[in-house]
C-alpha positions as CSV (number, residue, x, y, z in Angstrom):
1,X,-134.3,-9.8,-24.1
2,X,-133.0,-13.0,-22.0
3,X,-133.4,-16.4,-22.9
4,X,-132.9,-19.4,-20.1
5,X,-131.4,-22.5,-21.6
6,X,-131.2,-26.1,-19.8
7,X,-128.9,-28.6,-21.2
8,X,-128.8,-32.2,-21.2
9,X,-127.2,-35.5,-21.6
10,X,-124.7,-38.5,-20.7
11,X,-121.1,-37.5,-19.9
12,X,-118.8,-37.3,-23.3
13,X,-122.1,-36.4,-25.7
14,X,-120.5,-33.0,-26.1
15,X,-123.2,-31.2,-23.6
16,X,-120.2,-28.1,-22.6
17,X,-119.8,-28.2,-26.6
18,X,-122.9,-27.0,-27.0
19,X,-122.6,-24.3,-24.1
20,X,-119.4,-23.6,-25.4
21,X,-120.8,-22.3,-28.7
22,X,-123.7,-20.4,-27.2
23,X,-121.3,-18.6,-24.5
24,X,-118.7,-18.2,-27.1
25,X,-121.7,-16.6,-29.6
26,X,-123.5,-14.2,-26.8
27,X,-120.1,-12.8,-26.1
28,X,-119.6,-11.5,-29.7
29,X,-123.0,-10.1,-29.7
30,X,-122.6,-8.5,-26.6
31,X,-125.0,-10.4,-24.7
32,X,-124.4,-10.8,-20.9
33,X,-124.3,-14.3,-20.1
34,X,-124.4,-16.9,-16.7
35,X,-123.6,-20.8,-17.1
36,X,-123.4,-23.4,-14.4
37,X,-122.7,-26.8,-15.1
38,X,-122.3,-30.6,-13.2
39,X,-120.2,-33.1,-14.9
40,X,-120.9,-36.6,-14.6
41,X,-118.1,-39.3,-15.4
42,X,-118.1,-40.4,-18.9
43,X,-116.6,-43.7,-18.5
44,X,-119.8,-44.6,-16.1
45,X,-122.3,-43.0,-18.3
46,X,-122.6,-39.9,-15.9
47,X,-125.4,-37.4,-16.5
48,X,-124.2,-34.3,-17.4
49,X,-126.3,-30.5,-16.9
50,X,-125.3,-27.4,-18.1
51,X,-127.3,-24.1,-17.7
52,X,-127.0,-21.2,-19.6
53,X,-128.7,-17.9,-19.6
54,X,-128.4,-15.2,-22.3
55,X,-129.7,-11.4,-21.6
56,X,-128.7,-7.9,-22.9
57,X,-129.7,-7.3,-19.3
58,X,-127.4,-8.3,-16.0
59,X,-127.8,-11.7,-14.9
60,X,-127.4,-12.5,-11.4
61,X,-128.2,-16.1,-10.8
62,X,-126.1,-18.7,-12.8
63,X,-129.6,-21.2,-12.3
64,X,-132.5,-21.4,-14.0
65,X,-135.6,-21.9,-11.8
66,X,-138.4,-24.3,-11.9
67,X,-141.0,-23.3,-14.7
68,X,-138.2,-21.0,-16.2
69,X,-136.1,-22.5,-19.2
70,X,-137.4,-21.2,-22.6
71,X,-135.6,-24.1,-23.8
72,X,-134.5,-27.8,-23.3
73,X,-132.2,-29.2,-25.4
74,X,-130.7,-32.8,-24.9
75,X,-128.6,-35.5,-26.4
76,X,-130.3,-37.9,-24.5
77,X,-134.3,-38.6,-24.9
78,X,-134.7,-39.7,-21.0
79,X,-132.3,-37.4,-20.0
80,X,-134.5,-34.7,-21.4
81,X,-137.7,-36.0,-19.6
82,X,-135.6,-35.1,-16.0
83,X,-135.8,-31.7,-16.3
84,X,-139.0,-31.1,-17.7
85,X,-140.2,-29.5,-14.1
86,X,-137.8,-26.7,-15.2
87,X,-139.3,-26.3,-18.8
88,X,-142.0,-23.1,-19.0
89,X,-145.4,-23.8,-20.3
90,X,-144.4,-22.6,-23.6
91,X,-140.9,-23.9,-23.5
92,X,-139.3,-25.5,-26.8
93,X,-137.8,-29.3,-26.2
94,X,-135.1,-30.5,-28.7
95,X,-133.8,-34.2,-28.3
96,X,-132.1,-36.8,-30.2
97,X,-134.4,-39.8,-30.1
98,X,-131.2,-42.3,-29.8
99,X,-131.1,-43.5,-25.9
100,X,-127.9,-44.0,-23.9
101,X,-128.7,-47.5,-22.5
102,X,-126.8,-47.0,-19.1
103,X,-129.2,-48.5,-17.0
104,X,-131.1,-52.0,-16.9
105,X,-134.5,-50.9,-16.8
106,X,-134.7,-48.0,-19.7
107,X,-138.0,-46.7,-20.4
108,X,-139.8,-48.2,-23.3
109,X,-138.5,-46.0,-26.1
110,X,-142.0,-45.6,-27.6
111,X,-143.2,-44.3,-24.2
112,X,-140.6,-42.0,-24.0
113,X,-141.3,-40.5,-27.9
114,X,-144.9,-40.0,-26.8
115,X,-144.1,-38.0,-23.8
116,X,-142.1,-35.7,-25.5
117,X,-144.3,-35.4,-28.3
118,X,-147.3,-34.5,-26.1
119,X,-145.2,-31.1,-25.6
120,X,-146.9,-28.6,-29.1
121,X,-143.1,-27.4,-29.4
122,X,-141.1,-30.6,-29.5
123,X,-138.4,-31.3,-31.7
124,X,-137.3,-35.4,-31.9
125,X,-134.7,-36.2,-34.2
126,X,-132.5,-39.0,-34.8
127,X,-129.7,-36.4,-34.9
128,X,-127.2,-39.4,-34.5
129,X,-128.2,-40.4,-37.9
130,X,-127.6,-37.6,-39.6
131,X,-124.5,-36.4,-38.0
132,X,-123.3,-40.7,-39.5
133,X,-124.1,-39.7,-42.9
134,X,-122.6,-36.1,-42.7
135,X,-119.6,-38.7,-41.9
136,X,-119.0,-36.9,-38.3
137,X,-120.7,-39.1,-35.6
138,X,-119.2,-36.7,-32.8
139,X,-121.2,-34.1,-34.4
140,X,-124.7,-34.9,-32.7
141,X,-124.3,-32.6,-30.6
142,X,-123.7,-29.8,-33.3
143,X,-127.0,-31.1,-35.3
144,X,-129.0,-30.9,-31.9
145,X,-127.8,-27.2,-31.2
146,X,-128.9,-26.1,-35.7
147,X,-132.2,-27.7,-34.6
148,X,-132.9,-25.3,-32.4
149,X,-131.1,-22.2,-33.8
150,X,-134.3,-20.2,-34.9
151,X,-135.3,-20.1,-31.3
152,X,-132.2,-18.3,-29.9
153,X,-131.3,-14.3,-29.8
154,X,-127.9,-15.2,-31.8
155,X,-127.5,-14.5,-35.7
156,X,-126.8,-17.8,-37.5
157,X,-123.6,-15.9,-37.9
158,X,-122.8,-15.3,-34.5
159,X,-123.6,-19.4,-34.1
160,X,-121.4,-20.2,-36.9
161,X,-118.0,-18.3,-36.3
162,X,-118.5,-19.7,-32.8
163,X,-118.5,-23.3,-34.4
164,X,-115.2,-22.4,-36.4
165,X,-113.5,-20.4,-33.4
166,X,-114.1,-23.8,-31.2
167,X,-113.1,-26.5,-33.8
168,X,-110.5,-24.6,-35.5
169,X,-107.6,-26.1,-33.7
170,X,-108.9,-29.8,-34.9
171,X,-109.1,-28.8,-38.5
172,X,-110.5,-27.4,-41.6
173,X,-112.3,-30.4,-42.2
174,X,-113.6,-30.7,-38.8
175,X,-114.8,-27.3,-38.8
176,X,-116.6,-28.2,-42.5
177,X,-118.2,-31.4,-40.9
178,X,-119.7,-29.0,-38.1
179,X,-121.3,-26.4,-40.0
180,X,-122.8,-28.9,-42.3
181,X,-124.4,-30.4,-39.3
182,X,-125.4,-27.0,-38.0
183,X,-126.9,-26.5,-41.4
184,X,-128.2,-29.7,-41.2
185,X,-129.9,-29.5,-38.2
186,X,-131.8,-26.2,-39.2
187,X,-133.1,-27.7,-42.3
188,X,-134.7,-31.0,-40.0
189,X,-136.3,-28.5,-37.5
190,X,-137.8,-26.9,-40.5
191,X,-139.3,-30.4,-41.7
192,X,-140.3,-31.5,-38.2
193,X,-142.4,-28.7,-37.6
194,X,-144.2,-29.0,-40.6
195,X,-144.8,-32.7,-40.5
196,X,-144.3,-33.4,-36.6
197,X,-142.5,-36.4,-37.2
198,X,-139.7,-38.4,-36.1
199,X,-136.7,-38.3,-39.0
């Protein structure tokens, strides 16, 4: 079993969150596991890359090839489009649909939406949304990584005590906010794959 896994988004949109789960899950079920990231600045809208790869076998290389990542998954929706080259034929993409207007000349949103739409395993959610009702805007991030939960080798347990191990220092109610978006962002996978809409 191995599972390559490309993440992607602006500096503070919790990107190393989101690896930080999935390292801190593979570890308790004894999964080997590489990840390499490059931090952008925050402040100036920096773009922000993290790969992580998950095998019960030894991994050698921290970096994911071209053609190679079972899975994309971005805070970002033109973020995501940048590593598409490293995405295999099969490969799942999950985005929030909510752009990070750092430059002047952002792609026409509804351009982007089709692009990643034309991919048969494409998840586009306006996980921003729902993590502002849930009453935790941080927790995009947390929504984005539920969404695409069915796809990974880790127990929804694994996913969850990883969730509570990392926010537990912020909080009971923190930690409550985050596994409701988790939750949250299984149930909207669920719905978009049976509808292949935007929600």
């Amino acid at each position: 079993m191995k599972i390559n896994i490309i993440l992607a988004g602006v500096g503070g949109q919790g990107i190393l969150t989101i690896a930080a789960v999935l390292d801190t899950a593979a570890l308790a079920s004894n999964l080997n596991i590489k990840q390499s990231e490059v931090h952008g600045m925050s402040q100036r809208g920096g773009a922000v890359e993290s790969h992580v790869r998950i095998s019960d076998k030894v991994i050698f290389s921290d970096l994911i090839p071209q053609g190679k990542a079972d899975m994309i998954i971005s805070v970002e929706p033109m973020e995501l489009l940048r590593y598409l080259p490293f995405l295999k034929k099969d490969g799942l993409l999950v985005t929030d649909s909510n752009p990070f207007l750092n430059v002047s000349k952002y792609p026409d949103l509804e351009e982007l939406y089709t692009e990643i739409q034309s991919y048969p395993n494409s998840i586009l959610v306006n996980a921003q949304k729902i993590a502002k009702d849930l009453g935790n805007s941080r927790a995009t991030n947390i929504v984005l990584l539920g969404a695409a939960s069915s796809q990974l080798p880790l127990s929804d347990d694994c996913l969850q005590q990883a969730i509570k191990t990392l926010f537990e220092r912020k909080g009971e109610k923190i930690v409550a906010k985050n596994l409701e978006a988790f939750e949250k962002g299984k149930e909207i996978a669920k719905e978009i794959f049976s509808k292949n809409v935007i929600l």
